[in-house]
C-alpha distance (Angstrom), angle and dihedral (degrees) to the residues before:
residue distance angle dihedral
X1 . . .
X2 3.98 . .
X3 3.81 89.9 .
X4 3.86 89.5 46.6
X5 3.95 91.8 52.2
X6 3.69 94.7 46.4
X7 4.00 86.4 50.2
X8 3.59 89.7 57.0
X9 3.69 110.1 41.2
X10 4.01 83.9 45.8
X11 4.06 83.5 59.2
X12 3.74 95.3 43.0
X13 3.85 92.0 45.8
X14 3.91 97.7 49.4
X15 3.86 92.3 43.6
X16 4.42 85.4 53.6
X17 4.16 84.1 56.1
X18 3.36 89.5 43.7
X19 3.45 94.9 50.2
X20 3.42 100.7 45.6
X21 4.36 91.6 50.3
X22 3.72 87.3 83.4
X23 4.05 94.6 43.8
X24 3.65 97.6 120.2
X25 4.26 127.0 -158.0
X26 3.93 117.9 -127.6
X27 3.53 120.0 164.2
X28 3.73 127.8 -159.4
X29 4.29 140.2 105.8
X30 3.83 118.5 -73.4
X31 3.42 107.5 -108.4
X32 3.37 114.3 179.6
X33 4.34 135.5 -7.6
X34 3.19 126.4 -122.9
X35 3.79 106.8 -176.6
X36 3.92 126.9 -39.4
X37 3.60 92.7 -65.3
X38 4.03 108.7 35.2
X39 3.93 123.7 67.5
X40 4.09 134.0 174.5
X41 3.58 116.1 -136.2
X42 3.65 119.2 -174.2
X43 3.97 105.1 -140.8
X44 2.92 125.4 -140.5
X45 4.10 100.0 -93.5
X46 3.76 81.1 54.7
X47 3.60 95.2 -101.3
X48 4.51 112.2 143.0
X49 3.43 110.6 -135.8
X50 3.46 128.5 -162.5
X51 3.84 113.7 -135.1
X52 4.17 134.6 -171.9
X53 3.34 115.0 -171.1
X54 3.92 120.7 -145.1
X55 3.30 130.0 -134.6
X56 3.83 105.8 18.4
X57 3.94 125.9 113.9
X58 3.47 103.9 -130.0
């Protein structure tokens, strides 16, 4: 049971880093809202954006 535990919270744990490798940075001011999930931002060389965010219930 231990081994099994440690098996799967190693799995869960490398699949979070993994996950979060591809997380990317954009900076700007929400512009708009799509749904609960999808925003605008304008960025700051005036470009819109359309942005889903992951891992949210909305």
């Amino acid at each position: 049971m231990t081994r099994q535990l440690f098996g799967l919270l190693t799995l869960f744990g490398l699949a979070v880093l993994i996950g979060s490798a591809w997380a990317d940075e954009l900076v700007g001011r929400v512009v708009g809202i799509a749904d609960g999930d999808t925003i605008t931002i304008l960025t700051p060389d005036y470009r819109k954006e359309r942005v889903r965010l992951s891992g949210i219930d909305a």
